[in-house]
PDB file of the backbone (N, CA, C, O) and the ligand in Angstrom, with CONECT records:
HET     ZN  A 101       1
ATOM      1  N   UNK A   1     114.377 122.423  69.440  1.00  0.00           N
ATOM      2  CA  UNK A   1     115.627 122.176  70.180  1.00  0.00           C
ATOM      3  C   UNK A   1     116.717 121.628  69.271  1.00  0.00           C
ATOM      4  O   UNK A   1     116.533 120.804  68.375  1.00  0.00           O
ATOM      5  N   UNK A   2     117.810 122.155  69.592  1.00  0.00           N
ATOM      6  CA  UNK A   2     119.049 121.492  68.469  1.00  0.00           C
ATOM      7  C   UNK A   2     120.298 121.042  69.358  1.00  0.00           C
ATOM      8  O   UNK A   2     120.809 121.759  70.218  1.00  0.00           O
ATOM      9  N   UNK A   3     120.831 119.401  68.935  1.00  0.00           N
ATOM     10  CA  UNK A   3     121.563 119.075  69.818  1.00  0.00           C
ATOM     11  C   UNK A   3     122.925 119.657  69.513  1.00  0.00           C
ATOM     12  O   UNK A   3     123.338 120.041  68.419  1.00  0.00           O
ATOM     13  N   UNK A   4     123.537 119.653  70.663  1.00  0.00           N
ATOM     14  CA  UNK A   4     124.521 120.643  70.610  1.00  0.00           C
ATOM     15  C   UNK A   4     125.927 119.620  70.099  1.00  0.00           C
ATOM     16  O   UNK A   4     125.877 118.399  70.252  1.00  0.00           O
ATOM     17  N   UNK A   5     127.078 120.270  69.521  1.00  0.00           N
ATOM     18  CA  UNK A   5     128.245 119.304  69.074  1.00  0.00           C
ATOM     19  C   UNK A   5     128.690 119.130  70.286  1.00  0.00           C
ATOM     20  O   UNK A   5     129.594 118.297  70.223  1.00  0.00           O
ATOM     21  N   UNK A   6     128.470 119.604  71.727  1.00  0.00           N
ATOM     22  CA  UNK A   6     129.239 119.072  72.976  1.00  0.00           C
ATOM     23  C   UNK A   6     128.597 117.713  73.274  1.00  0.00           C
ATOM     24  O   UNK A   6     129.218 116.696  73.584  1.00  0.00           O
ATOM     25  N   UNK A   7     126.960 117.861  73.108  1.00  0.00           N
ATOM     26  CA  UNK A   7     126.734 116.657  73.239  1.00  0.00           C
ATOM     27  C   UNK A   7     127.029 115.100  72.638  1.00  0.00           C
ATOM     28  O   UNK A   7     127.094 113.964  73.108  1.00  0.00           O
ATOM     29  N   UNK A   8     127.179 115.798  71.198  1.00  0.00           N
ATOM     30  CA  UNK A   8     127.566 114.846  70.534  1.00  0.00           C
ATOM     31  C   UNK A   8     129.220 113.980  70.888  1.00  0.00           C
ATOM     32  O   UNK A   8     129.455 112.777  71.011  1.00  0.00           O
ATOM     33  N   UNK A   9     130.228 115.298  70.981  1.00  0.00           N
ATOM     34  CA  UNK A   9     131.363 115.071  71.185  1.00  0.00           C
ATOM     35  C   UNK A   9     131.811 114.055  72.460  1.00  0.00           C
ATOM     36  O   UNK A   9     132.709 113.218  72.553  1.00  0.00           O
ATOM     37  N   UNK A  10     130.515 114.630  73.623  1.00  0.00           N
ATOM     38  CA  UNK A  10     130.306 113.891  74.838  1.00  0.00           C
ATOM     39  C   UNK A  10     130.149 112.118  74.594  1.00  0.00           C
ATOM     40  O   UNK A  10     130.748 111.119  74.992  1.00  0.00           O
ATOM     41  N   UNK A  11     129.280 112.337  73.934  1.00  0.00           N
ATOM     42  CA  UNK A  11     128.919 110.872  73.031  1.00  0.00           C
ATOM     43  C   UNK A  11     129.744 109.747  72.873  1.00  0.00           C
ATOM     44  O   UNK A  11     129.679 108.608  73.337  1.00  0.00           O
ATOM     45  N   UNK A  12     130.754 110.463  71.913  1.00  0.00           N
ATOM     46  CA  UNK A  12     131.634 110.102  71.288  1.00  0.00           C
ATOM     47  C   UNK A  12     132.582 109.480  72.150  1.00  0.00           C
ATOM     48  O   UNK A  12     132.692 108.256  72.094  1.00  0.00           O
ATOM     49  N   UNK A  13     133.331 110.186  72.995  1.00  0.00           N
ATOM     50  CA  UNK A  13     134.261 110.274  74.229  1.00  0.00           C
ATOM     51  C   UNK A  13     133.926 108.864  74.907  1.00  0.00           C
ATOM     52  O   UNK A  13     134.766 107.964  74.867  1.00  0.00           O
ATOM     53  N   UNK A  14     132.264 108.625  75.743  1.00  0.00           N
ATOM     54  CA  UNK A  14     132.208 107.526  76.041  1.00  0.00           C
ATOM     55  C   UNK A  14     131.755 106.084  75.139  1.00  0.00           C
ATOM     56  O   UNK A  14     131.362 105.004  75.582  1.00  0.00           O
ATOM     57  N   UNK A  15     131.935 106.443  73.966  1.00  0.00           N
ATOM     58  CA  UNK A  15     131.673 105.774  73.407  1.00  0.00           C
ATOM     59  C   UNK A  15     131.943 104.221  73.685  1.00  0.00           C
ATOM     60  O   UNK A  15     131.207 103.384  74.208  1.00  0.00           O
ATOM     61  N   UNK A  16     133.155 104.113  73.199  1.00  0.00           N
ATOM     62  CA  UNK A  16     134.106 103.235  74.326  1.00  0.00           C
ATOM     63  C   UNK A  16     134.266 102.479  75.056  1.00  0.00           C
ATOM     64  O   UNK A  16     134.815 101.391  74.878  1.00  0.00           O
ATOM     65  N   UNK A  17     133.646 103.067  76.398  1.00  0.00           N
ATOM     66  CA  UNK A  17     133.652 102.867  77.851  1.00  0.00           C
ATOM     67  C   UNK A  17     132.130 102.381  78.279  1.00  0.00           C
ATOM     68  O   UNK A  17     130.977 102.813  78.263  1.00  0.00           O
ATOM     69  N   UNK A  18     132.930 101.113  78.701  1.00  0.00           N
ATOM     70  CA  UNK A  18     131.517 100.484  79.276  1.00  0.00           C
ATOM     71  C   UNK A  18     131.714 100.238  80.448  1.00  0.00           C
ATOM     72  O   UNK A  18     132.892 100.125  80.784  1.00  0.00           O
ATOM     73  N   UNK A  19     130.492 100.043  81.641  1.00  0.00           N
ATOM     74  CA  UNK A  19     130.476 100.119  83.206  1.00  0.00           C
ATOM     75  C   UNK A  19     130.194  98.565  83.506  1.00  0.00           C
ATOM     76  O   UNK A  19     129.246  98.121  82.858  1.00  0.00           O
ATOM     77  N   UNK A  20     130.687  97.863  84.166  1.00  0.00           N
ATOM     78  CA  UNK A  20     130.576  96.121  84.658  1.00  0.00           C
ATOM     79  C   UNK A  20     128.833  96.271  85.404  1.00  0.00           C
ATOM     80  O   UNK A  20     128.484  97.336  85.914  1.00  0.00           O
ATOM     81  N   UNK A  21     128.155  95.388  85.365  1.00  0.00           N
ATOM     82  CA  UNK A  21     126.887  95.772  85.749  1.00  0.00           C
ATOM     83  C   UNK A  21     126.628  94.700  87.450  1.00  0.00           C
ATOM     84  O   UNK A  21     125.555  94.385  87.964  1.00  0.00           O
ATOM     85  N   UNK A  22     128.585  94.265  88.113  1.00  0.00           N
ATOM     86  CA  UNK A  22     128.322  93.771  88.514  1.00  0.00           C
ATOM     87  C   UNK A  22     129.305  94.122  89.764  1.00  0.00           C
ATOM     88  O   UNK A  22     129.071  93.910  90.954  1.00  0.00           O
ATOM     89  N   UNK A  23     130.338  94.646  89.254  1.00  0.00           N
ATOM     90  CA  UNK A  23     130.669  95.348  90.218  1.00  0.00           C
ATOM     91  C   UNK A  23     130.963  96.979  89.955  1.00  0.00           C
ATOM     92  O   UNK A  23     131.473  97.573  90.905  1.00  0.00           O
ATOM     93  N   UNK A  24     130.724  97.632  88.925  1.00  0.00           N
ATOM     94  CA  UNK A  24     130.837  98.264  88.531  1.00  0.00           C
ATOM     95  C   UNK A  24     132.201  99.103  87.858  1.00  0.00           C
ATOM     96  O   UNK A  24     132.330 100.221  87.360  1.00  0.00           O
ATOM     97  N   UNK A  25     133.071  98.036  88.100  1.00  0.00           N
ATOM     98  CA  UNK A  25     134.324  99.149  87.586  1.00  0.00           C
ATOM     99  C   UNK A  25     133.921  99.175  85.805  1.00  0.00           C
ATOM    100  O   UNK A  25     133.178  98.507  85.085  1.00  0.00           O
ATOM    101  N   UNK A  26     134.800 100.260  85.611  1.00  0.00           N
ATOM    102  CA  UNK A  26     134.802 100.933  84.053  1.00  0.00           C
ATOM    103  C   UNK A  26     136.178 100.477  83.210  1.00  0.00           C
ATOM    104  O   UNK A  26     137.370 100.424  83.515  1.00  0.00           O
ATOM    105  N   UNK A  27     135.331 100.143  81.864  1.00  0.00           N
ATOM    106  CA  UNK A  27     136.439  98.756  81.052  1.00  0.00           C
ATOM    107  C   UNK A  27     136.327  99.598  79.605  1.00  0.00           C
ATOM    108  O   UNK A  27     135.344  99.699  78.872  1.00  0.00           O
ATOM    109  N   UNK A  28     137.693 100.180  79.441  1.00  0.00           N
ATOM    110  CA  UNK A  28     137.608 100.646  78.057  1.00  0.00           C
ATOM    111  C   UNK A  28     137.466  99.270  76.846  1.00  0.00           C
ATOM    112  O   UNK A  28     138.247  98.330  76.992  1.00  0.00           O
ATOM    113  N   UNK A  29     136.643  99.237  75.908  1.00  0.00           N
ATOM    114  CA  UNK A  29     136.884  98.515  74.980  1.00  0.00           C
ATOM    115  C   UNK A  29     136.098  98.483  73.610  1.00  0.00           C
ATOM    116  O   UNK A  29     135.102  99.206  73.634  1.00  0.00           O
ATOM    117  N   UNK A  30     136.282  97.908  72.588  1.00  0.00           N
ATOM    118  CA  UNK A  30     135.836  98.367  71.175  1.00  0.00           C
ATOM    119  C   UNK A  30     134.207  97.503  71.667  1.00  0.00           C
ATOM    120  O   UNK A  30     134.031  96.459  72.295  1.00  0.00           O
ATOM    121  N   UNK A  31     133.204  98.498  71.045  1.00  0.00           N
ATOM    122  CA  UNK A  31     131.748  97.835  71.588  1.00  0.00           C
ATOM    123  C   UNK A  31     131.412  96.586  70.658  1.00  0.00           C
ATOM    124  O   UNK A  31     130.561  95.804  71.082  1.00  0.00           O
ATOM    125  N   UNK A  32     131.930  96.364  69.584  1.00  0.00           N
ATOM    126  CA  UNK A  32     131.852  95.601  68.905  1.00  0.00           C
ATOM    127  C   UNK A  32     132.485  93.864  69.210  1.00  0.00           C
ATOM    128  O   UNK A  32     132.390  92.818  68.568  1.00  0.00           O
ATOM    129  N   UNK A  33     133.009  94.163  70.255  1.00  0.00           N
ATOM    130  CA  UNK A  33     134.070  93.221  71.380  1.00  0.00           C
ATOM    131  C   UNK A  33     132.974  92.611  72.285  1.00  0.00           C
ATOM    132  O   UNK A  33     132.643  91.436  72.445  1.00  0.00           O
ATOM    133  N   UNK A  34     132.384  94.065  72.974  1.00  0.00           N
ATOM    134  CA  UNK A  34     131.846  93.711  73.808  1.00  0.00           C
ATOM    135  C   UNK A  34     130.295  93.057  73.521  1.00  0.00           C
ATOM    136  O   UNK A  34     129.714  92.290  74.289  1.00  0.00           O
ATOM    137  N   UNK A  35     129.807  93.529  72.292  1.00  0.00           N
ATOM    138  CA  UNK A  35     128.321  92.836  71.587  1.00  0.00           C
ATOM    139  C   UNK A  35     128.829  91.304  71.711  1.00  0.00           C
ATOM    140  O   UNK A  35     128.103  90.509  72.307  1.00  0.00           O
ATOM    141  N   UNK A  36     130.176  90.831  71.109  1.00  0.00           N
ATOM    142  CA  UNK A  36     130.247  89.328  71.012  1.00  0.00           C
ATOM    143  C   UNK A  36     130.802  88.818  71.999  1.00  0.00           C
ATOM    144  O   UNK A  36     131.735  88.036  71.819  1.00  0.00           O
ATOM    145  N   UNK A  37     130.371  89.132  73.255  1.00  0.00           N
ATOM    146  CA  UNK A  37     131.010  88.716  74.456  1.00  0.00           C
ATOM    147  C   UNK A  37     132.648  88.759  74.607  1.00  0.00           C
ATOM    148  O   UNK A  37     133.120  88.293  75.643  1.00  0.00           O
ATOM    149  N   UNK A  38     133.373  89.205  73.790  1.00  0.00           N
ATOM    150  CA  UNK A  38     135.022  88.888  74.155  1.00  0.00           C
ATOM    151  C   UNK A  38     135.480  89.648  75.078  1.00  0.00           C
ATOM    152  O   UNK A  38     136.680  89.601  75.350  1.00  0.00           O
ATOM    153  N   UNK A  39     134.657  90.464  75.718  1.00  0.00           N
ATOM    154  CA  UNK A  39     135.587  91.712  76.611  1.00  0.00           C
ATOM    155  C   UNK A  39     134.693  91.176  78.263  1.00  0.00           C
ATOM    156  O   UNK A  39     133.502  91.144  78.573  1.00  0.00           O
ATOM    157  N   UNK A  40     135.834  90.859  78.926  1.00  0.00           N
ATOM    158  CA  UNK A  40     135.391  90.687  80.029  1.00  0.00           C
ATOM    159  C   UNK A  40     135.950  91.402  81.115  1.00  0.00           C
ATOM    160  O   UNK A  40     137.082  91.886  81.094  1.00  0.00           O
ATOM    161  N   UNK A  41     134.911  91.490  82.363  1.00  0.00           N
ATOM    162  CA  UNK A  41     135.945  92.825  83.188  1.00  0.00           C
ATOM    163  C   UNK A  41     137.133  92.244  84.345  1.00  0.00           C
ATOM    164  O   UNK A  41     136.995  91.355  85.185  1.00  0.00           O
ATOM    165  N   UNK A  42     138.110  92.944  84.100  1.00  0.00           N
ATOM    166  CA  UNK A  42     139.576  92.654  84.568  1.00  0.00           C
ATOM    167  C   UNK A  42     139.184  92.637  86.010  1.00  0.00           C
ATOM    168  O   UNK A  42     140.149  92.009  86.446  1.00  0.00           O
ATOM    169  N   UNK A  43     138.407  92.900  87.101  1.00  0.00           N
ATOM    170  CA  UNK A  43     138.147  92.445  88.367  1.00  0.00           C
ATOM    171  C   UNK A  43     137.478  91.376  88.712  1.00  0.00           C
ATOM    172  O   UNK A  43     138.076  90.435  89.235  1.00  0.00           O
ATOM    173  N   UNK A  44     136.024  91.330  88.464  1.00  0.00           N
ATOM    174  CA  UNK A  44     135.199  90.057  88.436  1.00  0.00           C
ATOM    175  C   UNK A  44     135.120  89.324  87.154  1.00  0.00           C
ATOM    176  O   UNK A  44     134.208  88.523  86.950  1.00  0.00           O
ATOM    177  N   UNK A  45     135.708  89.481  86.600  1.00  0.00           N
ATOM    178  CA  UNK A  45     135.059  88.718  85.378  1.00  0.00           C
ATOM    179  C   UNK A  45     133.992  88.308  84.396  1.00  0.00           C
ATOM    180  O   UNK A  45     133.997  87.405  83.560  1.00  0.00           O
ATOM    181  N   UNK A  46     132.941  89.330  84.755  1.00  0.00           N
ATOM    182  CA  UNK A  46     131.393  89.510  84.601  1.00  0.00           C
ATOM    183  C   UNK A  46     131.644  89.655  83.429  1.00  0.00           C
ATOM    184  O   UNK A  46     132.655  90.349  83.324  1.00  0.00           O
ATOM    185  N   UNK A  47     131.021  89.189  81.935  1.00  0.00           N
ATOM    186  CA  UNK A  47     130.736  89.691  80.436  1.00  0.00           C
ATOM    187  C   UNK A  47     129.679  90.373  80.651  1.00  0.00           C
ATOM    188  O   UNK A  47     129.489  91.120  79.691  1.00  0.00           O
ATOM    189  N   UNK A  48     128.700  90.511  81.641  1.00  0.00           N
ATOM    190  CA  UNK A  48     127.608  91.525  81.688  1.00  0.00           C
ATOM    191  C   UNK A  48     128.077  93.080  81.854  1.00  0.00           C
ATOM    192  O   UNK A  48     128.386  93.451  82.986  1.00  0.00           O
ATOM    193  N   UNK A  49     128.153  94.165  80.573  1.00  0.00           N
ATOM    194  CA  UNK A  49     128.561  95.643  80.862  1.00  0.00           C
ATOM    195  C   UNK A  49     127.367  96.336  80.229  1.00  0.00           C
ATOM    196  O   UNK A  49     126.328  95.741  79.942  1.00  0.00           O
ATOM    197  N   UNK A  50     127.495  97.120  80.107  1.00  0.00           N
ATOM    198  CA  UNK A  50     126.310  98.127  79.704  1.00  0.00           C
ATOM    199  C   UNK A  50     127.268  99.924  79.208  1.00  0.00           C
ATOM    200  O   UNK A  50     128.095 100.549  79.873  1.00  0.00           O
ATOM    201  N   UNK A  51     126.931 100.105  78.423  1.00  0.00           N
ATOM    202  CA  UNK A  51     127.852 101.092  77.352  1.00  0.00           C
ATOM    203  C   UNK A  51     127.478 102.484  78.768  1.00  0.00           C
ATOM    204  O   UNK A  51     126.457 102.835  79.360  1.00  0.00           O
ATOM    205  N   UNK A  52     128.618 102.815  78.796  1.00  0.00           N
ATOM    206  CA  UNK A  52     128.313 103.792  79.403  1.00  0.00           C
ATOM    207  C   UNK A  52     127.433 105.296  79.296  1.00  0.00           C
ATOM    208  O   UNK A  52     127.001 106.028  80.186  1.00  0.00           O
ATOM    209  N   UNK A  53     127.366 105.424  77.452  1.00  0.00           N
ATOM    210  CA  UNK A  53     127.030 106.493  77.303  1.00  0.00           C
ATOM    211  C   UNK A  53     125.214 106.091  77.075  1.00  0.00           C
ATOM    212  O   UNK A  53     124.470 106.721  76.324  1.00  0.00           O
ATOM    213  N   UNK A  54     124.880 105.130  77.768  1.00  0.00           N
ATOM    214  CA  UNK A  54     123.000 105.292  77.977  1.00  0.00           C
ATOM    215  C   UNK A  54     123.198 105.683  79.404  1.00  0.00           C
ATOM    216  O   UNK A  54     122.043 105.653  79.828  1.00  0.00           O
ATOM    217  N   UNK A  55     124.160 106.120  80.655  1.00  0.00           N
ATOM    218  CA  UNK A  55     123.409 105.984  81.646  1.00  0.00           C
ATOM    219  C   UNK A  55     122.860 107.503  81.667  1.00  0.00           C
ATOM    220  O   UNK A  55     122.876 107.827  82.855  1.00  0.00           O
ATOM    221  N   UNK A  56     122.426 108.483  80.963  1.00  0.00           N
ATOM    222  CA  UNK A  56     121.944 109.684  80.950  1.00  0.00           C
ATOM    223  C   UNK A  56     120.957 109.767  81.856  1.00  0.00           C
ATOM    224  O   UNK A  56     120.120 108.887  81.652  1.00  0.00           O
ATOM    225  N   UNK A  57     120.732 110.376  82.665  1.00  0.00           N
ATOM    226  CA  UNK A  57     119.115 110.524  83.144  1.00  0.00           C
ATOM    227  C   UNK A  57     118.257 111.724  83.207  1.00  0.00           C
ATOM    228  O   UNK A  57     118.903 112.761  83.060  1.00  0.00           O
ATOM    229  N   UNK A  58     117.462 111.824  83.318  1.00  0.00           N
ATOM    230  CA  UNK A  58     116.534 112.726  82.579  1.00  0.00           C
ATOM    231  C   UNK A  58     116.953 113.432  81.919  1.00  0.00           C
ATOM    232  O   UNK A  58     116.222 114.196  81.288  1.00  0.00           O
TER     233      UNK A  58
HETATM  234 ZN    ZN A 101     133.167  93.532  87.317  1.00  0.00          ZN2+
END
């Protein structure tokens, strides 16, 4: 199997974008922000996000 450059490109795109794990809205920001806690989400205020591009499923 060979991954395709859409997937990759897909990747890329959400790279970015992480989902609040608490209320869920979506918070663009550098992940490197968000590893050291500085990015918090503009509704609840939760530092808990989760990168958007793991929520793949099967
Ligand atoms: Zn939130």
């Amino acid at each position: 199997m060979v991954i395709s450059m859409d997937e990759a490109a897909r990747k890329r795109l959400f790279d970015n974008v992480f989902i609040c794990m608490k209320c869920g809205s979506k918070i663009r920001a550098n992940p490197q922000k968000v590893l050291s806690g500085k990015v918090r989400c503009r509704k609840c205020g939760s530092r808990k996000l989760r990168p958007k591009s793991k929520e793949s499923r099967g």
